[in-house]
gemmi code that builds the backbone of each chain (N, CA, C; Angstrom):
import gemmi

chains = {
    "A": [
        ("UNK", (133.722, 33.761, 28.840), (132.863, 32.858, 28.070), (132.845, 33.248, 26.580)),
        ("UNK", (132.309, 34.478, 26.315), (132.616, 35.159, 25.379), (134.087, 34.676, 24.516)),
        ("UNK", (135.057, 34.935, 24.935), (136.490, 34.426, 24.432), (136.367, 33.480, 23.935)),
        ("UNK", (135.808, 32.255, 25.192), (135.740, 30.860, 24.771), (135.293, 30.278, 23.304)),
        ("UNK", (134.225, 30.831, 23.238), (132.791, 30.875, 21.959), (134.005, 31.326, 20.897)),
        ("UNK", (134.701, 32.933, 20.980), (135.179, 32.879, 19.959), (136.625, 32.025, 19.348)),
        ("UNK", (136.966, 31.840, 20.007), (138.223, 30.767, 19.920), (137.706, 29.245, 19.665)),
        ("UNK", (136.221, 29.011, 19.795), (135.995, 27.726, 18.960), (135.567, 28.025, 18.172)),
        ("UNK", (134.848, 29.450, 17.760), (134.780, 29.240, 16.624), (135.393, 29.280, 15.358)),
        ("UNK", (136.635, 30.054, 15.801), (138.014, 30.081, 14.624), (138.520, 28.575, 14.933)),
        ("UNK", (138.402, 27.700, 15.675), (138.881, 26.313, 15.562), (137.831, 25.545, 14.752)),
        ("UNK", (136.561, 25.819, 14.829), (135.403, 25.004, 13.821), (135.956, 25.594, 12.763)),
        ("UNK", (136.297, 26.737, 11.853), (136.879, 26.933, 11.249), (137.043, 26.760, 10.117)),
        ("UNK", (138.455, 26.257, 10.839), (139.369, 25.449, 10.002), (139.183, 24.170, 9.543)),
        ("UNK", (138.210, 23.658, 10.032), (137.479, 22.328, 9.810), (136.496, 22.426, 8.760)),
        ("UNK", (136.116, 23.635, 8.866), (134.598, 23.809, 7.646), (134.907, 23.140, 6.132)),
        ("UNK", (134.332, 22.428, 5.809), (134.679, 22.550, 4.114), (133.610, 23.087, 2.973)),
        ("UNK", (133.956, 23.293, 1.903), (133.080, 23.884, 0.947), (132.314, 22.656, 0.645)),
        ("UNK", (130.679, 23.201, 0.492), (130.209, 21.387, 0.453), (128.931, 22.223, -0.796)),
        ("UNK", (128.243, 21.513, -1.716), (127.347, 21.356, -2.486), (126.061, 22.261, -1.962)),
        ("UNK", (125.513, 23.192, -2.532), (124.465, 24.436, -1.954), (125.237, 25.722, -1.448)),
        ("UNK", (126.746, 25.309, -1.484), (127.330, 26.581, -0.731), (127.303, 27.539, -2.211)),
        ("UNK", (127.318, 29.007, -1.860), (127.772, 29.789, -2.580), (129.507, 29.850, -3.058)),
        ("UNK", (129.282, 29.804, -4.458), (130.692, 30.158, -4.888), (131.633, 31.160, -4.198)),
        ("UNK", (132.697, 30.615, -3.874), (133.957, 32.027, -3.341), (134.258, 32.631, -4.507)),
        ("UNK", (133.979, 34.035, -4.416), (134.531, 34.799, -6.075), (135.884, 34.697, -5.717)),
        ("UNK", (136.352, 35.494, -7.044), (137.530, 35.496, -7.207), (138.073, 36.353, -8.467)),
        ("UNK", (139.114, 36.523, -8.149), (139.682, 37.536, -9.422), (140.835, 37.333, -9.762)),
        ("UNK", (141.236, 36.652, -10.800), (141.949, 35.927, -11.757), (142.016, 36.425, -13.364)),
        ("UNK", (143.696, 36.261, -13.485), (144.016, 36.991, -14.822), (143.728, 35.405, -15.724)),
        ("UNK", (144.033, 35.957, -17.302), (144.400, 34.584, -18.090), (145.928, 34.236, -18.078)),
        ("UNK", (145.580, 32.649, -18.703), (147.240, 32.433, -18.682), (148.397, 33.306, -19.430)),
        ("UNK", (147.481, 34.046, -20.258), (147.946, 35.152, -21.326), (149.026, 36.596, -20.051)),
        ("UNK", (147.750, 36.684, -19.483), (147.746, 38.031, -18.252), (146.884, 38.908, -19.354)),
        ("UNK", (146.594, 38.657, -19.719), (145.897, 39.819, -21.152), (144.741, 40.158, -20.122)),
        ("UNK", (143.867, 39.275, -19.832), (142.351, 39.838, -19.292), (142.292, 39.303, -17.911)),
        ("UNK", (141.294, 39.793, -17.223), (140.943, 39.637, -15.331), (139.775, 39.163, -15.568)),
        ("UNK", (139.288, 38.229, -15.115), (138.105, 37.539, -14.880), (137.645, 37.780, -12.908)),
        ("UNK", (136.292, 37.380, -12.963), (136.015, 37.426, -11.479), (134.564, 36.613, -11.795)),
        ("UNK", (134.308, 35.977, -10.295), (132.939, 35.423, -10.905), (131.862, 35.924, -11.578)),
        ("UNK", (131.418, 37.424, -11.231), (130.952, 38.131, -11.338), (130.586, 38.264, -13.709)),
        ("UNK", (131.566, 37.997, -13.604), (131.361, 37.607, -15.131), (130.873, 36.481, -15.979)),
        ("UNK", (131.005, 35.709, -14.839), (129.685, 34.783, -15.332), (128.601, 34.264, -14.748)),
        ("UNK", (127.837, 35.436, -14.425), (126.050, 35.487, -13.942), (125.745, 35.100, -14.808)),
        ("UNK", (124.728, 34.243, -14.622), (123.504, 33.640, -15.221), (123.857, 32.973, -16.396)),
        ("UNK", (125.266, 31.921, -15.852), (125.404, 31.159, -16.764), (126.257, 29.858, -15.902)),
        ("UNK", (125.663, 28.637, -16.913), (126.532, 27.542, -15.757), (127.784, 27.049, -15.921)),
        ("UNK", (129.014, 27.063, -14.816), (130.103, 26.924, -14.832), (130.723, 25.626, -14.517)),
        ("UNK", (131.362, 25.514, -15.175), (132.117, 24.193, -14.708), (133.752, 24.885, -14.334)),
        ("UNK", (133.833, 24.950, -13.194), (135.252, 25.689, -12.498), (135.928, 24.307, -11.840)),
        ("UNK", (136.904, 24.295, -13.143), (138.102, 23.516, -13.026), (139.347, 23.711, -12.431)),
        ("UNK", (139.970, 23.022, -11.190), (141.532, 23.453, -10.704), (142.343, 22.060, -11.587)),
        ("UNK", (143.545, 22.781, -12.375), (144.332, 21.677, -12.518), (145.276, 22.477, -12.531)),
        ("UNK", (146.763, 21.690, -12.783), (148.106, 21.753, -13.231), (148.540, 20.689, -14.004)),
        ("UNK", (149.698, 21.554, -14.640), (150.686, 20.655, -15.732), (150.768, 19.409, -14.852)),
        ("UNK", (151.727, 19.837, -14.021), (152.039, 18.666, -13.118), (151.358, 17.025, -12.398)),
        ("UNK", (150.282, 17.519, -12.780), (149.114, 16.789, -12.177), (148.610, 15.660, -13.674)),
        ("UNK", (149.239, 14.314, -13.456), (148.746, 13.433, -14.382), (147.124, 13.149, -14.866)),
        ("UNK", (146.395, 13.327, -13.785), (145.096, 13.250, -13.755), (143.864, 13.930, -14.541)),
        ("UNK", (144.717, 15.585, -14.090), (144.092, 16.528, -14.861), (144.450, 16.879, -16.148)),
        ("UNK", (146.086, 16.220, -16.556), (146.124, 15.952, -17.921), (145.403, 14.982, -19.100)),
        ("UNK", (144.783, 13.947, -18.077), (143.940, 13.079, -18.703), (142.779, 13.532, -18.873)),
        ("UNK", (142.529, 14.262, -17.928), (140.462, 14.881, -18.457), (140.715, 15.922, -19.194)),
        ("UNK", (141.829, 16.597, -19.546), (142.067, 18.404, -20.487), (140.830, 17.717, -21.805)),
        ("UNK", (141.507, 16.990, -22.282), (140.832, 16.726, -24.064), (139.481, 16.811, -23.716)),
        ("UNK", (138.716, 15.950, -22.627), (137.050, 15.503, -22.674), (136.628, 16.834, -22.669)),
        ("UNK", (137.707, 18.146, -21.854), (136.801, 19.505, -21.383), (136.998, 20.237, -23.253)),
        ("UNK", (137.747, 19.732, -23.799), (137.657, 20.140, -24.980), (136.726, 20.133, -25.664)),
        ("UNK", (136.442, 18.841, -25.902), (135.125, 18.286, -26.393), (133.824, 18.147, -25.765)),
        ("UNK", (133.640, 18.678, -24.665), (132.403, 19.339, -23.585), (132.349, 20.381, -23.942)),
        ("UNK", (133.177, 21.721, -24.182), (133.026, 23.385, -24.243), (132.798, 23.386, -25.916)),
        ("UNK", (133.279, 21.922, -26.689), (132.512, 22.478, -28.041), (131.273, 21.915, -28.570)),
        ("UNK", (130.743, 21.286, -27.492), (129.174, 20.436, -27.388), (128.317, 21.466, -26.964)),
        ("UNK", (128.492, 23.029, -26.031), (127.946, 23.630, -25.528), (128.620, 25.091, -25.999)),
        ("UNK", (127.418, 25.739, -27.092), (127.665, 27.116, -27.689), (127.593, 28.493, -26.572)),
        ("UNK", (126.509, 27.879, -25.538), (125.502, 28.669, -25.109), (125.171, 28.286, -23.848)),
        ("UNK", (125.235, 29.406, -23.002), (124.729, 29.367, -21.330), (125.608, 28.344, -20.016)),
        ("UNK", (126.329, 27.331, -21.023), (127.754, 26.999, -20.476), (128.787, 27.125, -20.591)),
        ("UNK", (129.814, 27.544, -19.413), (130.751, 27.914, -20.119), (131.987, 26.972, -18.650)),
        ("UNK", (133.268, 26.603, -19.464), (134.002, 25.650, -18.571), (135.213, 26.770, -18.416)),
        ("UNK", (135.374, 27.020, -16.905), (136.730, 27.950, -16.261), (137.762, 27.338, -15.997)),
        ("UNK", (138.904, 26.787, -16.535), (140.003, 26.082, -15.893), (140.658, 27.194, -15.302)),
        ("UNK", (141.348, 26.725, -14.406), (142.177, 27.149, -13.103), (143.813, 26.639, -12.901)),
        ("UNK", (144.271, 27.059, -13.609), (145.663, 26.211, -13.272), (146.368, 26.888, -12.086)),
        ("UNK", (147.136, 26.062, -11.120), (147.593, 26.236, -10.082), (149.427, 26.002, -10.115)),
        ("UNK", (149.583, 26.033, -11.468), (151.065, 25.828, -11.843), (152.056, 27.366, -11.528)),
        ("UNK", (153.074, 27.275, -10.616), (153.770, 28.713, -10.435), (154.079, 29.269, -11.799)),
        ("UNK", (154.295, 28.527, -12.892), (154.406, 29.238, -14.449), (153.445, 29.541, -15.010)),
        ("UNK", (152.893, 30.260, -15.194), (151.657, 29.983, -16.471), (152.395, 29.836, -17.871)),
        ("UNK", (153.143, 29.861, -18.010), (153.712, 29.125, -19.256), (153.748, 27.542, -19.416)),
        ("UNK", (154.329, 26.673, -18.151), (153.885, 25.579, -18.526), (152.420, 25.088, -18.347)),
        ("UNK", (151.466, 26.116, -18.483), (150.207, 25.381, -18.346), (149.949, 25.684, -19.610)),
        ("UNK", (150.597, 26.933, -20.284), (150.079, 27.148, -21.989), (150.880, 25.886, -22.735)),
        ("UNK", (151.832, 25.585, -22.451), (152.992, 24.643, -23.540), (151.776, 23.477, -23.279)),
        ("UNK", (151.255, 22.957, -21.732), (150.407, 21.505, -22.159), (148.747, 22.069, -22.913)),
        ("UNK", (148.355, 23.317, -22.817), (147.382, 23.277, -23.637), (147.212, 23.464, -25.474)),
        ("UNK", (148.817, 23.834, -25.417), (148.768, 24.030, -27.087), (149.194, 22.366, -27.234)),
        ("UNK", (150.098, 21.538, -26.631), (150.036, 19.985, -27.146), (148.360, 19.733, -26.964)),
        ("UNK", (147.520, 19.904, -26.546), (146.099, 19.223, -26.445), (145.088, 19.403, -27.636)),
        ("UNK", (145.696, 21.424, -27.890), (145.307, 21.889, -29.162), (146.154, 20.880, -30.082)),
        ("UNK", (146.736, 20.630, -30.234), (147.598, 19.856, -31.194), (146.661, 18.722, -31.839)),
        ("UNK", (146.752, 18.311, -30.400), (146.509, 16.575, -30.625), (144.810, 16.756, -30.887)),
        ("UNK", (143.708, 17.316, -30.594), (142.487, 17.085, -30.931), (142.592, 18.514, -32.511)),
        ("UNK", (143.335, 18.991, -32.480), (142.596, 20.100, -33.516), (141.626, 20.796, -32.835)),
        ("UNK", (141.868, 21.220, -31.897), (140.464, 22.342, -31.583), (141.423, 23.278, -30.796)),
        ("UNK", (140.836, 24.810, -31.144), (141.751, 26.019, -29.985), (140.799, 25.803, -28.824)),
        ("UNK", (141.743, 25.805, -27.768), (141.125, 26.097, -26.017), (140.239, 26.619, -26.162)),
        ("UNK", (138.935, 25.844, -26.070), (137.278, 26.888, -26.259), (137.005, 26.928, -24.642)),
        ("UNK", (137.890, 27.099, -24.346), (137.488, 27.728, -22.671), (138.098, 28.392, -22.095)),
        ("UNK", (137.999, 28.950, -20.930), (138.463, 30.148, -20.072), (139.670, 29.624, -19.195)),
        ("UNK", (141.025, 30.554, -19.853), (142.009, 29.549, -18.863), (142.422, 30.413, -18.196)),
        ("UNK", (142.214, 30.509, -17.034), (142.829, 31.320, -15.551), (144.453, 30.947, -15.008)),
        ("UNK", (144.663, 31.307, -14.463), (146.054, 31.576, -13.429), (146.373, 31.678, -12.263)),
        ("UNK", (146.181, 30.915, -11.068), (145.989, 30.689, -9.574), (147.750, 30.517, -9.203)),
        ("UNK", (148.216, 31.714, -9.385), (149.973, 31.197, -8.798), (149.784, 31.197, -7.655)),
        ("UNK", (149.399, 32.204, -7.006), (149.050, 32.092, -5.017), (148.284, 30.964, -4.713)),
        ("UNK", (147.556, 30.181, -5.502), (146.793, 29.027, -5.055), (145.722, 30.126, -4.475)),
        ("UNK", (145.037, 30.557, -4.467), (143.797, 31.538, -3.871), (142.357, 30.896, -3.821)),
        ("UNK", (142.385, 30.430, -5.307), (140.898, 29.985, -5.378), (141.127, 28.584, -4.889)),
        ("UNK", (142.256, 27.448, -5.221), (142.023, 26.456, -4.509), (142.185, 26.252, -3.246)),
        ("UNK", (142.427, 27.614, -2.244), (142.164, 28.029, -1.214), (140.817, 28.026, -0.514)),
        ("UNK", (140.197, 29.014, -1.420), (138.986, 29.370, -1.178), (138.008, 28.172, -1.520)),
        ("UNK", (138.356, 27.334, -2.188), (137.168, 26.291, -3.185), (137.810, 25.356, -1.944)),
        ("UNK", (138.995, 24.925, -0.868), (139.151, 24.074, -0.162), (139.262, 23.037, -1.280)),
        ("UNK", (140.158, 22.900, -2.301), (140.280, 21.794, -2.685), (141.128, 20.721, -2.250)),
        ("UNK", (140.747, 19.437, -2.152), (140.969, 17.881, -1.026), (141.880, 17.166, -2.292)),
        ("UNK", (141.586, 17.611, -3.293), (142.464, 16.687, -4.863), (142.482, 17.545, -5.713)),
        ("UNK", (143.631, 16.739, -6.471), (143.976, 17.439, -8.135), (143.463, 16.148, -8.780)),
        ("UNK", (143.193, 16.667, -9.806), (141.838, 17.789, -9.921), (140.597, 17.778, -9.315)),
        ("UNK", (140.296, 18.858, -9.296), (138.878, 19.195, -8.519), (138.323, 19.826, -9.605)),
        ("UNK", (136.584, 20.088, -9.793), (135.695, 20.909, -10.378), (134.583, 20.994, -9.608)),
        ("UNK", (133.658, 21.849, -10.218), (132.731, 22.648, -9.186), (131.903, 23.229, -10.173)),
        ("UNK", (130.884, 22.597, -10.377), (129.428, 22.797, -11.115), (128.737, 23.590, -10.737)),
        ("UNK", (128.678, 25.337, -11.050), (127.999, 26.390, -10.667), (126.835, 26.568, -11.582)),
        ("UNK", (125.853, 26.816, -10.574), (124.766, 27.323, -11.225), (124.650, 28.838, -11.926)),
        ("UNK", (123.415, 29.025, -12.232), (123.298, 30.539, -12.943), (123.157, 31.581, -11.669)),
        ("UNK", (122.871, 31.020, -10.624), (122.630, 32.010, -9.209), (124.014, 32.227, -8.853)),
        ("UNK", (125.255, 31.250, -9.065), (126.441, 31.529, -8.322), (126.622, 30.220, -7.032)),
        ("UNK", (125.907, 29.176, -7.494), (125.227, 28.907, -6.156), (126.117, 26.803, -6.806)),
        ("UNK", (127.227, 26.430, -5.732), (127.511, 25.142, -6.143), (126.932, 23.531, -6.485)),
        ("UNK", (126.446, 23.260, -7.597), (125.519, 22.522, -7.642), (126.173, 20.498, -7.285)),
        ("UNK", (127.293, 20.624, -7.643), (128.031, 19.984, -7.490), (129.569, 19.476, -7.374)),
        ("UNK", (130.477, 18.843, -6.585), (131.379, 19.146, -6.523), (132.278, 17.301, -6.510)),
        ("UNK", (133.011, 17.229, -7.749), (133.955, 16.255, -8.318), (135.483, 16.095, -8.279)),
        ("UNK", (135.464, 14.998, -7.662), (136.984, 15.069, -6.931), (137.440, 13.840, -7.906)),
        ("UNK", (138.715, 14.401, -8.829), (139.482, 13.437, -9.310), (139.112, 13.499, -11.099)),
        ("UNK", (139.664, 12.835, -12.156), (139.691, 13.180, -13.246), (138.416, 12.761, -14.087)),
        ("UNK", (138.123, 13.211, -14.635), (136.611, 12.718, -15.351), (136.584, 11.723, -16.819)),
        ("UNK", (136.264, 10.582, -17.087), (136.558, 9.630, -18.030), (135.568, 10.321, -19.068)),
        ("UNK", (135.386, 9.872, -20.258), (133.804, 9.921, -21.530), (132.606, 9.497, -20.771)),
        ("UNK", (132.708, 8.846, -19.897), (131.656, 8.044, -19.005), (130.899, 9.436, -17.857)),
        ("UNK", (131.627, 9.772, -17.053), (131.664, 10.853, -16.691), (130.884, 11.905, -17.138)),
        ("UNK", (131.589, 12.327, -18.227), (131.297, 13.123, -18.867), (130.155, 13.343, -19.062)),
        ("UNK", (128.942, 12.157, -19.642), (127.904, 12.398, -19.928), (127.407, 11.975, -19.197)),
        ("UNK", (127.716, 11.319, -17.812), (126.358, 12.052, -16.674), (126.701, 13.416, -16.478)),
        ("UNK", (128.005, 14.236, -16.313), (127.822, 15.285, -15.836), (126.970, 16.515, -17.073)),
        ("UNK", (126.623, 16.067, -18.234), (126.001, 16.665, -19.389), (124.603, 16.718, -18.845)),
        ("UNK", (124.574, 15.617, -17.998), (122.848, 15.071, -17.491), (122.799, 16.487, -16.572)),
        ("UNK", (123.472, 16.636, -15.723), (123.581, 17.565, -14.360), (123.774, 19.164, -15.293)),
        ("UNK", (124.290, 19.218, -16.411), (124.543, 20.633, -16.918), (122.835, 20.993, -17.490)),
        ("UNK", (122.566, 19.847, -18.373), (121.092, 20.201, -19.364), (119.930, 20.191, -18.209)),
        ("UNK", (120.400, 20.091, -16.683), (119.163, 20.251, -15.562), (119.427, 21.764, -15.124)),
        ("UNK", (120.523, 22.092, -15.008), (121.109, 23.913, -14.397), (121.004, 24.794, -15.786)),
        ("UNK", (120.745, 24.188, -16.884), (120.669, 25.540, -17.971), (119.112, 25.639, -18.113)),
    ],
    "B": [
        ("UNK", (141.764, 30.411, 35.636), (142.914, 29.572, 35.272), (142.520, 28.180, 34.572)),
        ("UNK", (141.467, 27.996, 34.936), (140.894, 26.669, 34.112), (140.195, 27.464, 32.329)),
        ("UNK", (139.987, 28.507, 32.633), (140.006, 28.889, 30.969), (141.109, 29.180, 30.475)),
        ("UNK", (142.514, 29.973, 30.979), (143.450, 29.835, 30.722), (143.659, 28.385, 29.908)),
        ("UNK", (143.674, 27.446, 30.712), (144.342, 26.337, 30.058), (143.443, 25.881, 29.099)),
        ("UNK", (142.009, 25.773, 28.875), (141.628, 25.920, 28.167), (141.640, 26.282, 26.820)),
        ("UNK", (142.022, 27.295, 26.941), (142.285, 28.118, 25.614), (143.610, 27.999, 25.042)),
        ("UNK", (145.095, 27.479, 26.368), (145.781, 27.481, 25.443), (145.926, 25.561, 24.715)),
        ("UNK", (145.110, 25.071, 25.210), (145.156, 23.916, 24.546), (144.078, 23.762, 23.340)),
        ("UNK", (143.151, 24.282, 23.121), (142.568, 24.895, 21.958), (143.917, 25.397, 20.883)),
        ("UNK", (144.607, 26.454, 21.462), (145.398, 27.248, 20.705), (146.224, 26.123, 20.416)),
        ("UNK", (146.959, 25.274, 21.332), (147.941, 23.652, 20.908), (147.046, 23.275, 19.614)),
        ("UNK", (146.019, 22.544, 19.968), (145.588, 21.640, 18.991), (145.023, 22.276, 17.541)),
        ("UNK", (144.555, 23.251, 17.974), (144.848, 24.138, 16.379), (145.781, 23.794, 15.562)),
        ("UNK", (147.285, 24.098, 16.164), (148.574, 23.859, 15.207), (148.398, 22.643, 14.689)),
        ("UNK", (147.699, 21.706, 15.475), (148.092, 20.685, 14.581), (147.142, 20.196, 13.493)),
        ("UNK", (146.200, 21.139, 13.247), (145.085, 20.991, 12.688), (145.227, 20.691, 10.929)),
        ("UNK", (145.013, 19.788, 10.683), (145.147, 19.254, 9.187), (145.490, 19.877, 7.906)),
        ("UNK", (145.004, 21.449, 7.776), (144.971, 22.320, 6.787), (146.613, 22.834, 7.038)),
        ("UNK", (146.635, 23.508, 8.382), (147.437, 23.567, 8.954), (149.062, 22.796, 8.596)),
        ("UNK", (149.195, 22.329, 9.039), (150.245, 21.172, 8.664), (150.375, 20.549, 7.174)),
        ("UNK", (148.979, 19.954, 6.998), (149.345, 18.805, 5.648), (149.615, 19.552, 4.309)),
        ("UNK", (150.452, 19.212, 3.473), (150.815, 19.807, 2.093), (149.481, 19.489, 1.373)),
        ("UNK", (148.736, 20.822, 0.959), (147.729, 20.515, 0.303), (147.741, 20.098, -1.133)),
        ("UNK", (146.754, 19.178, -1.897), (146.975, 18.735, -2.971), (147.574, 19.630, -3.847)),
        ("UNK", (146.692, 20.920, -4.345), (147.169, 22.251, -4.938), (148.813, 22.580, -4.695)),
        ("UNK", (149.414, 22.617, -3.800), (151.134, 22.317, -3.506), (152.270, 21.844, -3.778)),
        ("UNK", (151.407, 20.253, -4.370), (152.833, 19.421, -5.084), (152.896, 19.462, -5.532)),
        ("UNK", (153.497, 20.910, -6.507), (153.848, 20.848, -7.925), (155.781, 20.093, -7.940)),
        ("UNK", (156.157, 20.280, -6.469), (157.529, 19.992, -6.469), (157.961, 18.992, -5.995)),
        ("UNK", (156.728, 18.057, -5.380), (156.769, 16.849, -5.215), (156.295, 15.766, -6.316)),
        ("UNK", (155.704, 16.634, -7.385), (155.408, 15.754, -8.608), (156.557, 16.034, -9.539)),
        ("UNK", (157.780, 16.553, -9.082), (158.582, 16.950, -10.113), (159.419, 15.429, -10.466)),
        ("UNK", (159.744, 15.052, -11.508), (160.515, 13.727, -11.716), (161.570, 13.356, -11.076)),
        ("UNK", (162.379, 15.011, -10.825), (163.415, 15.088, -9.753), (163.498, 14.603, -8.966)),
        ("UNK", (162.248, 14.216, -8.063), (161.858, 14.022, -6.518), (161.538, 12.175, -6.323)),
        ("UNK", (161.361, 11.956, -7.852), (160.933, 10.385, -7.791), (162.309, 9.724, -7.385)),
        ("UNK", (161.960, 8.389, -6.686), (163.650, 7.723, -6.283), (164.135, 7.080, -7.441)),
        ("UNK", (163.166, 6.739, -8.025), (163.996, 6.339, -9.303), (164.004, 7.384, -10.972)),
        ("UNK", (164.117, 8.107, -10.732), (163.815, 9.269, -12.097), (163.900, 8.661, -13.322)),
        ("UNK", (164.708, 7.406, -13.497), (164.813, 6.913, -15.051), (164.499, 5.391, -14.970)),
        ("UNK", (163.173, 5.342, -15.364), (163.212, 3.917, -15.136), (164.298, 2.776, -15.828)),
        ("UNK", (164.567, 2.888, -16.924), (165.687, 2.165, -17.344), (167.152, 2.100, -16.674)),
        ("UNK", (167.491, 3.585, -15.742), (168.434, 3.355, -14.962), (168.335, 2.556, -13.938)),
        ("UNK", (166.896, 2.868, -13.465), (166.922, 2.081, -12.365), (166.831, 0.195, -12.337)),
        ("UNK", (166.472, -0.228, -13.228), (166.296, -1.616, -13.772), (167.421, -1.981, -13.670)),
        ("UNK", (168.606, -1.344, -14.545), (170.018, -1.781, -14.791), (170.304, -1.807, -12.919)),
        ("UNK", (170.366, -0.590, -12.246), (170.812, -0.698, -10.755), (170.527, -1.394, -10.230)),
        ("UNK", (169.096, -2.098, -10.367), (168.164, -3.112, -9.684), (169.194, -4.317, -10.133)),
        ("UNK", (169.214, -4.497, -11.451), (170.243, -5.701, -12.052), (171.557, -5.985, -11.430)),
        ("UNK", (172.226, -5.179, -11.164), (173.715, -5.126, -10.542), (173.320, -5.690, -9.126)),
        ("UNK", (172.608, -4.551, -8.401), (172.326, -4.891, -6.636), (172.215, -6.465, -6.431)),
        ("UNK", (171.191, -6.819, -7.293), (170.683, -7.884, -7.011), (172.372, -9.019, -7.348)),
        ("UNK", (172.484, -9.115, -8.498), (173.932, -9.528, -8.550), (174.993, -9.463, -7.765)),
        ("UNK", (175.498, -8.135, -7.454), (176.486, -7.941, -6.382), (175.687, -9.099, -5.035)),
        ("UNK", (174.610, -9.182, -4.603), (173.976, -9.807, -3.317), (173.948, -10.661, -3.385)),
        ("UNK", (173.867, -11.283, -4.779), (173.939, -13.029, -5.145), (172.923, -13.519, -4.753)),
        ("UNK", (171.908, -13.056, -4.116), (170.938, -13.569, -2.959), (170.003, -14.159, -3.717)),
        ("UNK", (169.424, -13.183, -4.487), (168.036, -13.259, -5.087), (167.601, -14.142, -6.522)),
        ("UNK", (169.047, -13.945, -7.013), (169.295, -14.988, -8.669), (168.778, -13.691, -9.402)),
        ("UNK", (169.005, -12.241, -9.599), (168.671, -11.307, -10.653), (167.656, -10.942, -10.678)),
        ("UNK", (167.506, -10.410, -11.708), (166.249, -9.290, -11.757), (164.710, -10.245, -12.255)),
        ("UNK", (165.022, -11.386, -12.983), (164.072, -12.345, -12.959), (164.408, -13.544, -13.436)),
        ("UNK", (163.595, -14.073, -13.752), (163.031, -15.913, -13.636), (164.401, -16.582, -14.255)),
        ("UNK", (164.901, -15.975, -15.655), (165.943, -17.038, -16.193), (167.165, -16.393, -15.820)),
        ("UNK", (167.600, -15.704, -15.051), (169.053, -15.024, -14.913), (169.352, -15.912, -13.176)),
        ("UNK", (170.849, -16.422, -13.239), (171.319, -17.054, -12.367), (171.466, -16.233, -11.281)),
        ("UNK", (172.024, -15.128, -11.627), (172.588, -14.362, -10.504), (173.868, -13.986, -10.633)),
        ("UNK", (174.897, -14.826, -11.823), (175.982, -14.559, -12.035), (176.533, -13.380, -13.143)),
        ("UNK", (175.638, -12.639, -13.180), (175.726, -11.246, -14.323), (176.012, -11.748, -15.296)),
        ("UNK", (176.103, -13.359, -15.737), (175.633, -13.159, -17.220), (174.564, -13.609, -17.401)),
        ("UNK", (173.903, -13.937, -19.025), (172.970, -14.488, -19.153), (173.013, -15.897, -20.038)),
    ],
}
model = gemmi.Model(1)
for chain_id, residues in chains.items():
    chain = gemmi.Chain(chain_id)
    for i, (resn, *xyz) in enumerate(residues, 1):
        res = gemmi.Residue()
        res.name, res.seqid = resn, gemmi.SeqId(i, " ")
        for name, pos in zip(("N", "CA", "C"), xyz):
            atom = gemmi.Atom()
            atom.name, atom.element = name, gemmi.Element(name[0])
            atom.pos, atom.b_iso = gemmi.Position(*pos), 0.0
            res.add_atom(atom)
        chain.add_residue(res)
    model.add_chain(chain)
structure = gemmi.Structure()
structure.add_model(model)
structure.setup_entities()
């Protein structure tokens, strides 16, 4: 019986998904640089917007600029983590210096490096792009599947100025 | 023997379990490659579309004012 119980429960599993109230999966991630290691743990008590994209991914090339102009609307207590899931981290730097290009602003955010795919492992992400609205506890306040328009944007400003 | 089978049909239907199997979004970096599209150049493919349709005679070309006879 015993057996039984545990063999469904490695089959519920695999079914589980990461859903809104769950605690963040940490993680430990270099920059696209490799210069520095990040882990969640470095950003307690502050609210995250943890972004998965890639070059590759048309979608998440369309929301890069808005996160531009979101991380320079917010000095303080927010801070936006992109996640690229590209096997190069070079082509995720070549599309963020065209973005620097095209708006004039340097990457005012945290750009990570997921070559194993780990965190979009752990985060169970269903689409490119995905993000994941962390609170100051660590704790997922919300979770957005697909690219974010100007429209977007400022409801999700509504949902940031309620978690800071 | 009835948990036997039990369990190994648990263990079956596992494999086929969605995570399991399906190419997760995070994955297609090599299925989004241009390489992989059937038509990689759209202008090549227009011209190919142009010929096929010609060689078939069927359709009268690629649109409204072309006969079908490769000229125009």
């Amino acid at each position: 019986m015993k057996t039984l119980l545990l063999f469904l429960t490695l089959g519920l599993h695999l079914y589980a998904g990461i859903s809104e109230g769950d605690k963040a999966p940490d993680f430990t991630l270099k920059t696209l640089e490799g210069t520095k290691t990040y882990t969640m743990q470095n950003f307690k008590g502050e609210v995250v917007l943890l972004n998965l994209w890639a070059s590759w991914c048309k979608g998440c090339k369309k929301e890069m600029p808005e996160f531009f102009e979101l991380q320079k609307s917010y000095k303080k207590s927010f801070k936006i983590v992109t996640v690229s899931v590209d096997d190069k981290a070079s082509k995720s730097q070549k599309f963020l210096q065209s973005v620097e290009k095209k708006t004039g602003i340097k990457t005012p955010f945290i750009s990570l490096h997921d070559s194993d795919k780990s965190v979009a492992k752990a985060y169970q992400a269903v689409a490119m792009p995905s993000s994941y609205l962390i609170d100051k506890k660590g704790i997922i306040r919300l979770i957005i599947v697909g690219s974010l328009n100007s429209e977007d944007i400022e409801q999700l400003k509504l949902e940031i100025n309620k978690l800071k | 023997m009835k948990i036997t089978l039990l369990l190994s049909l648990i263990l079956l239907l596992s494999g086929c379990s969605d995570k399991l199997v399906r190419v997760m979004p995070y994955e297609k970096e090599h299925f989004a490659d241009p390489k992989m599209s059937l038509s990689p150049l759209a202008e090549r493919a227009e011209h190919e579309g142009h010929i096929f349709l010609i060689r078939e005679a069927s359709a009268g070309g690629d649109s409204a004012y072309q006969g079908g006879c490769g000229c125009r």
